[in-house]
C-alpha positions as CSV (number, residue, x, y, z in Angstrom):
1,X,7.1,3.0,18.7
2,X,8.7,4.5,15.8
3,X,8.5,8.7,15.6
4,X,6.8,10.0,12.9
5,X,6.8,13.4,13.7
6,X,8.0,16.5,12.1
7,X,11.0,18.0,11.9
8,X,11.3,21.7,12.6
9,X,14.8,23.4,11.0
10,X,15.9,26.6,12.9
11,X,18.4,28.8,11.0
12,X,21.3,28.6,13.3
13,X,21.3,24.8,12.8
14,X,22.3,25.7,9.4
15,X,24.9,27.4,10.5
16,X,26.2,24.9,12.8
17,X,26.2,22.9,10.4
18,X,28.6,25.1,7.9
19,X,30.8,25.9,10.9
20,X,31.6,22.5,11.1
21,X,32.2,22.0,7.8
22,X,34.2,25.1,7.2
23,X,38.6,25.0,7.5
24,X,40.1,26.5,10.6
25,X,40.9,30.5,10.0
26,X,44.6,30.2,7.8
27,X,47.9,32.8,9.2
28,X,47.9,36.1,8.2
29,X,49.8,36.5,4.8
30,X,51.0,38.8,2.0
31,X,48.6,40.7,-0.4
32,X,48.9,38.1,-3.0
33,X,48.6,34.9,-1.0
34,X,46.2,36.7,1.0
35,X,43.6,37.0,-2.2
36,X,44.1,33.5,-2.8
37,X,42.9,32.6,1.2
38,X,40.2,35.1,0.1
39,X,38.9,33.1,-2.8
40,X,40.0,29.6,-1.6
41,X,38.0,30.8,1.7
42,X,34.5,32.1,0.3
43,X,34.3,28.7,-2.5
44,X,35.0,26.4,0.7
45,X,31.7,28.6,2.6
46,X,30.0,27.9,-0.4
47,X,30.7,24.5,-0.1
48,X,29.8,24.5,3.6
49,X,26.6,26.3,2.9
50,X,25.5,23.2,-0.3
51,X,26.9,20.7,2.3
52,X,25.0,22.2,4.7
53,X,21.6,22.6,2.8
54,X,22.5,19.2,1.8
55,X,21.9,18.0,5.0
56,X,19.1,19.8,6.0
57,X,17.3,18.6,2.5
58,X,18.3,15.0,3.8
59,X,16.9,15.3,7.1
60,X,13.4,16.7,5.9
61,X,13.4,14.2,3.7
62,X,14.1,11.4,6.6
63,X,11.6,13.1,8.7
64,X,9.0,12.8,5.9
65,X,9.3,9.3,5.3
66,X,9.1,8.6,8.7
67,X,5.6,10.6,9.1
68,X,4.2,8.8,5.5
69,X,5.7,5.4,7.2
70,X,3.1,6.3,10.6
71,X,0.2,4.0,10.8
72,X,-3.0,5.6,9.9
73,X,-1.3,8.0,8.1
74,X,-2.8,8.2,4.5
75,X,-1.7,9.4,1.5
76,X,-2.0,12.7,0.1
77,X,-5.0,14.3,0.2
78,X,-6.2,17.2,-2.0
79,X,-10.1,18.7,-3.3
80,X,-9.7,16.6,-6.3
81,X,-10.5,13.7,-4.5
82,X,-12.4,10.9,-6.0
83,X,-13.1,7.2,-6.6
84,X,-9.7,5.4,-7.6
85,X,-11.5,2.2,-7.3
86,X,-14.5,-0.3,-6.1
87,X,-13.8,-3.1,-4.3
88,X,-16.2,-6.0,-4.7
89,X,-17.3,-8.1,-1.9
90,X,-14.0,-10.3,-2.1
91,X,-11.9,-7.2,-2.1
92,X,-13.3,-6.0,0.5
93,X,-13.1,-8.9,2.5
94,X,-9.1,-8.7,2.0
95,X,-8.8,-5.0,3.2
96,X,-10.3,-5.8,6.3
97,X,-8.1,-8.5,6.9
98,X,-6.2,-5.2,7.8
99,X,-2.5,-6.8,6.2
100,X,-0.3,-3.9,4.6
101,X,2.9,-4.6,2.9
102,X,4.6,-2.6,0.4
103,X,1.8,-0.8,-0.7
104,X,-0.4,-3.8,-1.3
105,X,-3.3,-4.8,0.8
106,X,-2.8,-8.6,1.2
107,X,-5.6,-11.1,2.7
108,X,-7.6,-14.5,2.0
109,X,-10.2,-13.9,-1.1
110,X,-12.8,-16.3,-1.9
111,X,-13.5,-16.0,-6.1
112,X,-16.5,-16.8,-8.0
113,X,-16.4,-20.3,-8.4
114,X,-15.3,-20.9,-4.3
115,X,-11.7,-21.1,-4.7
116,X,-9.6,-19.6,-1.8
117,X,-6.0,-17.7,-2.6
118,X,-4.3,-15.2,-1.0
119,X,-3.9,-12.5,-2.7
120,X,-2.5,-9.0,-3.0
121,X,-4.3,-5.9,-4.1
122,X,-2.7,-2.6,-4.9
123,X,-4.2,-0.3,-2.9
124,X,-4.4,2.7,-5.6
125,X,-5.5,0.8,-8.2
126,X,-7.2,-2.4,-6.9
127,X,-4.7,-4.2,-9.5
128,X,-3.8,-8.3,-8.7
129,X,-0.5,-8.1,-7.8
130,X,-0.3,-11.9,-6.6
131,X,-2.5,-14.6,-5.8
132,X,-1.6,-18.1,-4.6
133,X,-4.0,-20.4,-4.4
134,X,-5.0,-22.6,-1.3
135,X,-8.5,-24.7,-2.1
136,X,-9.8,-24.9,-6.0
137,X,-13.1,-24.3,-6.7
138,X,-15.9,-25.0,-4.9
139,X,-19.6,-24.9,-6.4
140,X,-21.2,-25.5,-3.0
141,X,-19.2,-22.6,-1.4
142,X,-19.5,-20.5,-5.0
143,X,-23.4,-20.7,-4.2
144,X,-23.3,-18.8,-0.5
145,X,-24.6,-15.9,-0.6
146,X,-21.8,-14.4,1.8
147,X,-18.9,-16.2,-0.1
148,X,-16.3,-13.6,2.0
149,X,-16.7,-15.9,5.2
150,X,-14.1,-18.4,4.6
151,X,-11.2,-18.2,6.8
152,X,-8.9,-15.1,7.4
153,X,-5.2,-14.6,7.4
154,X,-2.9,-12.4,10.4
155,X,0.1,-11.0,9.8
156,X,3.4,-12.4,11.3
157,X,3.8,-8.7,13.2
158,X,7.8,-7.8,13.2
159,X,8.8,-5.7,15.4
160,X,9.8,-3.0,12.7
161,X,8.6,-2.1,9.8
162,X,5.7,-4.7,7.6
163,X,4.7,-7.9,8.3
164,X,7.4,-10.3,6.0
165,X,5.1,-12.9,6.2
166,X,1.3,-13.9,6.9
167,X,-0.5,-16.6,8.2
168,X,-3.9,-17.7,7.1
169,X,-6.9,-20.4,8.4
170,X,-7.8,-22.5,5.8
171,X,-10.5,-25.1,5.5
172,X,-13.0,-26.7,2.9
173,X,-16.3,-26.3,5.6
174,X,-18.3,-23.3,5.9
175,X,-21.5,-21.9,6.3
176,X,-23.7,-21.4,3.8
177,X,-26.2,-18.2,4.1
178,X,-29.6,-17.6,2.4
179,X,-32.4,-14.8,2.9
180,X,-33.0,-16.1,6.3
181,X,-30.0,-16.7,7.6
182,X,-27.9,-19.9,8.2
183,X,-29.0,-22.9,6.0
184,X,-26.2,-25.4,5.8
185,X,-23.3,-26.2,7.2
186,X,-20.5,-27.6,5.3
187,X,-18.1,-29.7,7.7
188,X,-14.7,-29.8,7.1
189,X,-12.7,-32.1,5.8
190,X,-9.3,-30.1,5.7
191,X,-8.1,-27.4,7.4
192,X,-4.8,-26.3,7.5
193,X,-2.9,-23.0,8.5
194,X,-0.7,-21.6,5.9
195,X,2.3,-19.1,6.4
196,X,3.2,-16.9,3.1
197,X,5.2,-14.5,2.1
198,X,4.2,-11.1,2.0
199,X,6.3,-9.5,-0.9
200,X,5.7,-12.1,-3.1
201,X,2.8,-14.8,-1.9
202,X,5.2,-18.2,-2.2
203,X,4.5,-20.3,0.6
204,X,6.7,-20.7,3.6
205,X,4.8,-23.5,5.2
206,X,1.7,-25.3,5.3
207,X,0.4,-27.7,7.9
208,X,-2.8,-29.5,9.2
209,X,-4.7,-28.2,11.7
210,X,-7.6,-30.1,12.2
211,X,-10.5,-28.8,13.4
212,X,-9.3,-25.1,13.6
213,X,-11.8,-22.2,14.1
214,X,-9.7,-19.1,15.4
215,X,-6.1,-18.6,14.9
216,X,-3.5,-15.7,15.6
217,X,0.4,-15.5,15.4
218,X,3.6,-13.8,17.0
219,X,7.1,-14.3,15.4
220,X,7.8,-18.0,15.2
221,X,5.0,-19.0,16.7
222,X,1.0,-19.6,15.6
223,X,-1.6,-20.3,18.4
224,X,-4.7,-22.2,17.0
225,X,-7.9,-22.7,19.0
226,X,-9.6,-25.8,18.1
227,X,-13.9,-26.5,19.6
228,X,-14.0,-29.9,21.6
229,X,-17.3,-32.1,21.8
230,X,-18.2,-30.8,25.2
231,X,-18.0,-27.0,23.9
232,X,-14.8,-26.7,25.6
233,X,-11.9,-24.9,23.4
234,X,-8.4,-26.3,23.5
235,X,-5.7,-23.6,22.4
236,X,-2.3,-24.9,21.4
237,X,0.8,-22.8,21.1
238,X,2.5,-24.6,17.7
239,X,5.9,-24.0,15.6
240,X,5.4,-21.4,12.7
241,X,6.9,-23.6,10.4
242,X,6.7,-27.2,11.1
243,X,2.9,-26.8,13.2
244,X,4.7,-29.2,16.2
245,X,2.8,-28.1,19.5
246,X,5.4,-26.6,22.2
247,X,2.1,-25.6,25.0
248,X,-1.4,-26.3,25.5
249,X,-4.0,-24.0,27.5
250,X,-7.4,-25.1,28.3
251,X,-9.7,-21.7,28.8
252,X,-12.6,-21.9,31.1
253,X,-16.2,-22.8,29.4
254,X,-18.0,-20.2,28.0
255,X,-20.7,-18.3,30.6
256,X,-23.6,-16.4,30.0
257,X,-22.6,-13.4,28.3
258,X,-25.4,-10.2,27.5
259,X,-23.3,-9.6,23.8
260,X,-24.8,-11.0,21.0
261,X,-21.6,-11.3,19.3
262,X,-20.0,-13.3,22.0
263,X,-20.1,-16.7,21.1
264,X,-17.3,-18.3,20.8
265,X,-13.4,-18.3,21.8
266,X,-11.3,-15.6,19.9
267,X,-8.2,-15.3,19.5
268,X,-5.7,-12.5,19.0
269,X,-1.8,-10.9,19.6
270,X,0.0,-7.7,20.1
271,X,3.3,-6.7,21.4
272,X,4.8,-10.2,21.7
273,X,1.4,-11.4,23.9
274,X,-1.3,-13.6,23.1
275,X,-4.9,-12.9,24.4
276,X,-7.5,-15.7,24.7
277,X,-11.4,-14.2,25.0
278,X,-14.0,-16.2,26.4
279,X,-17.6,-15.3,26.2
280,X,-18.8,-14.5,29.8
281,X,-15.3,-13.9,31.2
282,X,-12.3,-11.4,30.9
283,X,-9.6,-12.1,28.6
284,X,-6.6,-14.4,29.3
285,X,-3.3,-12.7,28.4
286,X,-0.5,-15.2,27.9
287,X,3.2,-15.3,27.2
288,X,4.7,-16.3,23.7
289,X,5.7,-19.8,25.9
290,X,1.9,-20.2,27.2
291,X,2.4,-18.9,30.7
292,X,-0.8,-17.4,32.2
293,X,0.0,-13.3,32.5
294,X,-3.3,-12.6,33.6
295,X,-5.8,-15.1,34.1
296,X,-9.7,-14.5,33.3
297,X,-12.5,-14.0,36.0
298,X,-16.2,-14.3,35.7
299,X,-17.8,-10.7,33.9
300,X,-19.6,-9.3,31.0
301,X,-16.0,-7.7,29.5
302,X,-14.4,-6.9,26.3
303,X,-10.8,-6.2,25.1
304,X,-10.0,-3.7,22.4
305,X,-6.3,-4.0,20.4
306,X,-4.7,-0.9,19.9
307,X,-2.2,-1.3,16.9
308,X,-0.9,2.2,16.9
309,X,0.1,1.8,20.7
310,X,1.1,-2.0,20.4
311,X,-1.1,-2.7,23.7
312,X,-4.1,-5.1,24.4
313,X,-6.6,-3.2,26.1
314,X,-9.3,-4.6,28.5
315,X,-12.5,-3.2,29.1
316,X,-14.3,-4.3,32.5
317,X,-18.2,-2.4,33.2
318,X,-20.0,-2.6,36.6
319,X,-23.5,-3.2,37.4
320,X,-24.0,0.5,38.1
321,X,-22.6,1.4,34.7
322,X,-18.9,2.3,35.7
323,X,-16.7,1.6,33.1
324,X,-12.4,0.8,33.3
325,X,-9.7,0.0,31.0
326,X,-6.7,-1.8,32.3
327,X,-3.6,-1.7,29.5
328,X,-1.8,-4.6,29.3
329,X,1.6,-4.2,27.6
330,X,4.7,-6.5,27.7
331,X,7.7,-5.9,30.4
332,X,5.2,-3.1,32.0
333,X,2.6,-3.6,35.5
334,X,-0.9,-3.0,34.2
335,X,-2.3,0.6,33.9
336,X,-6.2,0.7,35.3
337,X,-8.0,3.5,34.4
338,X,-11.2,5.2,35.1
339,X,-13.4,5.4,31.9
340,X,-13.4,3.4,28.3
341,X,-10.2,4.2,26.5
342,X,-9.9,6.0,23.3
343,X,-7.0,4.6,20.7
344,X,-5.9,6.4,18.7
345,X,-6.0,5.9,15.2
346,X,-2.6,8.3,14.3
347,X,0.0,8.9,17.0
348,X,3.7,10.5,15.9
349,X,5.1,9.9,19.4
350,X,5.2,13.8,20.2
351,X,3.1,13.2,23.6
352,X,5.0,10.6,24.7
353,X,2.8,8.4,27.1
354,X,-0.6,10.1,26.6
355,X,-3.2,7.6,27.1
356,X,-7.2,8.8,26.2
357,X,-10.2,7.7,27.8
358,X,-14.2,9.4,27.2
359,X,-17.8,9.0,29.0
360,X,-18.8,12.4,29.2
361,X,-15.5,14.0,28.8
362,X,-12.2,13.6,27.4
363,X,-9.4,13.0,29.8
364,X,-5.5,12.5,29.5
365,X,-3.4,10.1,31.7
366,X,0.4,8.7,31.8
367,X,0.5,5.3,29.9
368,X,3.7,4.9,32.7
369,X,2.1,5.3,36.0
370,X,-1.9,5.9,35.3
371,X,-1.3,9.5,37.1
372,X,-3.9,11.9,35.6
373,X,-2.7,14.5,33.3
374,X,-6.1,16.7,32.2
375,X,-9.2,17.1,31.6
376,X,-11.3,18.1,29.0
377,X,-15.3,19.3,28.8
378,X,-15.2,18.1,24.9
379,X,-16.8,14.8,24.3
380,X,-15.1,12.4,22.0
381,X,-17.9,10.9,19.3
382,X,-15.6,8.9,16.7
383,X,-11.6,9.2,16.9
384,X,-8.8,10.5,18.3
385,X,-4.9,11.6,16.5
386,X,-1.7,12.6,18.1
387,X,0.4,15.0,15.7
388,X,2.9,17.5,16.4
389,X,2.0,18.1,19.9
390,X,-2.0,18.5,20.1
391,X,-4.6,15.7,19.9
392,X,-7.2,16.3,17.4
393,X,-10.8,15.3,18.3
394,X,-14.5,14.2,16.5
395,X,-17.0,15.4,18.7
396,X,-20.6,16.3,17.8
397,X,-20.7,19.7,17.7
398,X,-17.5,19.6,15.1
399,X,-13.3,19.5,15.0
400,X,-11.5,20.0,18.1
401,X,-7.8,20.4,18.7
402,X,-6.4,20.2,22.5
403,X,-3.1,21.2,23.3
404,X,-1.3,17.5,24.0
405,X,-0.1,18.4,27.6
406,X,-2.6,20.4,29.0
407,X,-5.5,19.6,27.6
408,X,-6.3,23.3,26.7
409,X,-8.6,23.6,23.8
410,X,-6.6,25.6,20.9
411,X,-8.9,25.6,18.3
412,X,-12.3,24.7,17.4
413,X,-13.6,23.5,13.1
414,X,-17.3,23.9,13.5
415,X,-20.1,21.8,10.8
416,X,-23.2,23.4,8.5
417,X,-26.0,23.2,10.9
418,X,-27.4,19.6,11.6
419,X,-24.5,17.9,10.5
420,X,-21.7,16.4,11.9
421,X,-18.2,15.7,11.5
422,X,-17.0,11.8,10.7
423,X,-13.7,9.6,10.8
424,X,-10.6,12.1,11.3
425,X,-7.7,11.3,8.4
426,X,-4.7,13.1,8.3
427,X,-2.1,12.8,5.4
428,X,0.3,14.3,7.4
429,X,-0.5,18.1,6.5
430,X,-4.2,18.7,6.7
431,X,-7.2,17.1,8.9
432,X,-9.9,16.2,6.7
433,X,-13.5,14.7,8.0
434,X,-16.7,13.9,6.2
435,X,-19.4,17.1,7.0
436,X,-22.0,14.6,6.8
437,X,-26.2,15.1,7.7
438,X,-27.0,13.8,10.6
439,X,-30.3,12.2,9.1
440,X,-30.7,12.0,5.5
441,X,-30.4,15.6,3.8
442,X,-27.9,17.4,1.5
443,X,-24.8,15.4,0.0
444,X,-21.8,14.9,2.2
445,X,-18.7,17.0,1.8
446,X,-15.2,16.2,2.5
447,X,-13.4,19.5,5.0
448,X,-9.4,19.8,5.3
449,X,-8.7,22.0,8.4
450,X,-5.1,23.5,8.6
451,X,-3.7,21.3,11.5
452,X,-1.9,25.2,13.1
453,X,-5.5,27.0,13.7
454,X,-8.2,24.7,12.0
455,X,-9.1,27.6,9.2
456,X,-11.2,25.8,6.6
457,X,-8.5,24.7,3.6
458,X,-11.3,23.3,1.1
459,X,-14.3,21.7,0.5
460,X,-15.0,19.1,-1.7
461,X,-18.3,16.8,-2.3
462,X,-18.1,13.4,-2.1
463,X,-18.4,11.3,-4.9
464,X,-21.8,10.2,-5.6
465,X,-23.6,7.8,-3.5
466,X,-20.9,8.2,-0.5
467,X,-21.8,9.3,3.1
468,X,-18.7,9.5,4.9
469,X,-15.1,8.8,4.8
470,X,-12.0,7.1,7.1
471,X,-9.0,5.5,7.0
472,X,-7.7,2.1,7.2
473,X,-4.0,1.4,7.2
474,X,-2.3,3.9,4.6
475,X,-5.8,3.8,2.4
476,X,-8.6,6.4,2.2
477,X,-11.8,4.7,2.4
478,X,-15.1,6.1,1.9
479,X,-18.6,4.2,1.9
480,X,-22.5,4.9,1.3
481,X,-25.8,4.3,3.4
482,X,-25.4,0.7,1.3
483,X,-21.9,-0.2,3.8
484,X,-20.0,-0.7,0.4
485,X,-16.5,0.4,0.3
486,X,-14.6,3.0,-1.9
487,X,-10.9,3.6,-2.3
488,X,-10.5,7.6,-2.3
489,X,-7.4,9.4,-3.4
């Protein structure tokens, strides 16, 4: 995982730095060559000294592109905040798709009249920068209620920097939603899985994929999961380009499962793995060539992906309440550990290896070798950040900041009495939370924290009509009691 953390310049590194630069010390000479080794001597430690500084500038610089380049890390935030735009429902529907290229949001949006493109949205301004268009309209579709339910698009992850290119499911048949729910369903006639490019939305390739629900995709490679007649799913490992089949894996039949949202195969990848979820059983990890990594078993379970970490988590709960989290990560043995685990939604890598997990307490362990590293009284209520050594906490009674290796509590941001703190952003050089009510009550404000000793920077009302604030990606987000999204900045 790239470092994204900051770069502390001493003084004597300066110097170092105009040592080297600077001649080797010249023979003693006469009085009047003497002056000119004098003068010659200090412009060359000037020199040194610009070079030097020079270099120093350089490096901050480096260092600060690599925080702003962190995932989660948003940009900067000061008490001026407000509204730079308002996504509408299709908008939103492409943020969420969660793909972030070049400053652009980029996802499948369903318009007005039922057309489906993908499209990229500037995340400061909302602006079109792009849209390619992958169904025409569709007055059926256009009458949905819920016209954002349509397909999705993945990125193609790389394994640096953004996704070059995204892959989208594509079809003509959907559901159409009224006041009480489902009232048709629109089969399809078409659907096809399209790959795109991200910096400017021309299309790479685009193949059939009949019956497609669920899709997901690793460099070179898309895996499709397509619903057989006896509720059996096939998944199919297929070229990126050309949509030839190279494997087939045949998951176990769905079981009885207590989540209401479990009710169908899923799909998804991270760090070069593919993961196959199957209501009533534990996920199915499996290699980019389809060989089974980790088979399921019978269980009420759940997986969580960590994209800051690059590691599939899996969630496993006992009768008598117990809960574990096993990490699954490529090239390493899986890590089980006591306790549901806690990604985190900023890490700058200066903690190496510190895995979180919470129920009743907060406790650190080595990603490496599962060993315990600390514990904490604190209880974890939203999210968790890694930055410059310490690990920065929402809990109920307010901000917390723990000292990365030890767990020790070094400083405490408390709330206005019956509120509570919300999603933790960070730009990098403050900590800022919603202090919002717990139950209806006074507006919401917005609280920076100095990251060094959490003194209170500013404090800023949120914009009408907002309750609380996060992140997603590089964007500031905030939304109301009404679930709609805001772009802050």
């Amino acid at each position: 995982m790239a470092r994204g953390a900051m770069q502390h310049v001493e003084l004597d590194e300066a110097a170092e730095v105009a040592e080297a630069t600077a001649p080797a010390a010249a023979p003693v000479a006469g009085p009047g060559r003497l002056w000119r080794w004098v003068v010659g001597g200090a412009v060359v430690l000037v020199a040194g000294l610009v070079l030097a500084q020079t270099v120093l500038d350089s490096r901050e610089r480096a260092a600060a592109e690599r925080l702003a380049a962190t995932p989660g890390i948003v940009r900067a935030i000061d008490q001026d905040v407000g509204v730079l735009w308002r996504p509408d429902p299709a908008a939103t529907a492409v943020l969420l798709q969660g793909i972030d290229a070049g400053g652009a949001a980029l996802g499948l949006s369903v318009a007005d009249d039922g057309s489906q493109a993908f499209v990229a949205l500037d995340q400061r301004t909302g602006e079109q920068r792009f849209s390619t268009l992958l169904f025409g309209a569709d007055p059926d579709r256009a009458r949905s209620l819920d016209r954002a339910a349509a397909g999705t698009c993945v990125p193609v992850t790389a394994d640096e920097g953004p996704p070059a290119e995204a892959a989208c499911l594509v079809s003509d048949g959907f559901v159409q939603y009224g006041d009480e729910g489902v009232q048709t369903r629109k089969p399809a006639t078409s659907t096809r899985v399209v790959v795109l490019d991200t910096a400017d939305g021309h299309v790479v390739s685009d193949w059939s994929a009949p019956g497609a629900t669920t899709l997901t995709a690793l460099p070179g490679l898309a895996v499709v999961g397509v619903l057989g007649r006896d509720a059996r799913t096939e998944v199919t490992g297929r070229d990126l380009r050309t949509g030839d089949v190279r494997w087939r894996f045949s998951p176990p039949l769905p079981g009885a499962d207590r989540r209401a949202f479990a009710g169908e195969v899923r799909l998804f990848a991270v760090d070069g793995l593919v993961g196959v979820t199957i209501p009533g059983w534990t996920a199915t990890m499996l290699s980019p060539s389809g060989q089974v990594l980790r088979a399921s078993r019978p269980g009420n379970a759940d997986h969580v992906v960590d994209p800051v970490a690059g590691r599939a988590v899996l969630l496993y709960s006992s009768g008598s309440g117990g809960l574990w989290s096993t990490l699954v990560e490529r090239g390493r043995a899986d890590v089980e550990l006591t306790g549901e685990v806690l990604p985190f939604t900023v890490d700058d890598g200066s903690v190496p290896d510190l895995v979180l997990t919470s129920g009743g307490n907060v406790r650190g362990w080595d990603r490496s070798t599962g060993a315990a590293r600390w514990k904490s009284d604190v209880v974890a209520s939203v999210n968790a950040l890694v930055l410059r050594r310490r690990v920065y906490l929402s809990t109920q009674a307010g901000v917390v900041a723990l000292d990365g290796r030890t767990g020790d509590v070094v400083w405490r941001g408390a709330t206005a009495e019956g509120n509570v703190p919300g999603f933790l952003v960070t730009d990098g050089t403050l900590l800022v939370a919603a202090d919002q009510p717990v139950a209806g009550g006074p507006r919401s404000q917005l609280v920076a924290y100095a990251l060094d000793d959490g003194r209170t920077v500013w404090r800023a009302p949120l914009p009408d009509g907002l309750r609380s604030s996060g992140a997603l990606g590089h964007v500031f987000l905030g939304w109301g009691d009404d679930g709609r999204l805001v772009v802050l900045g």
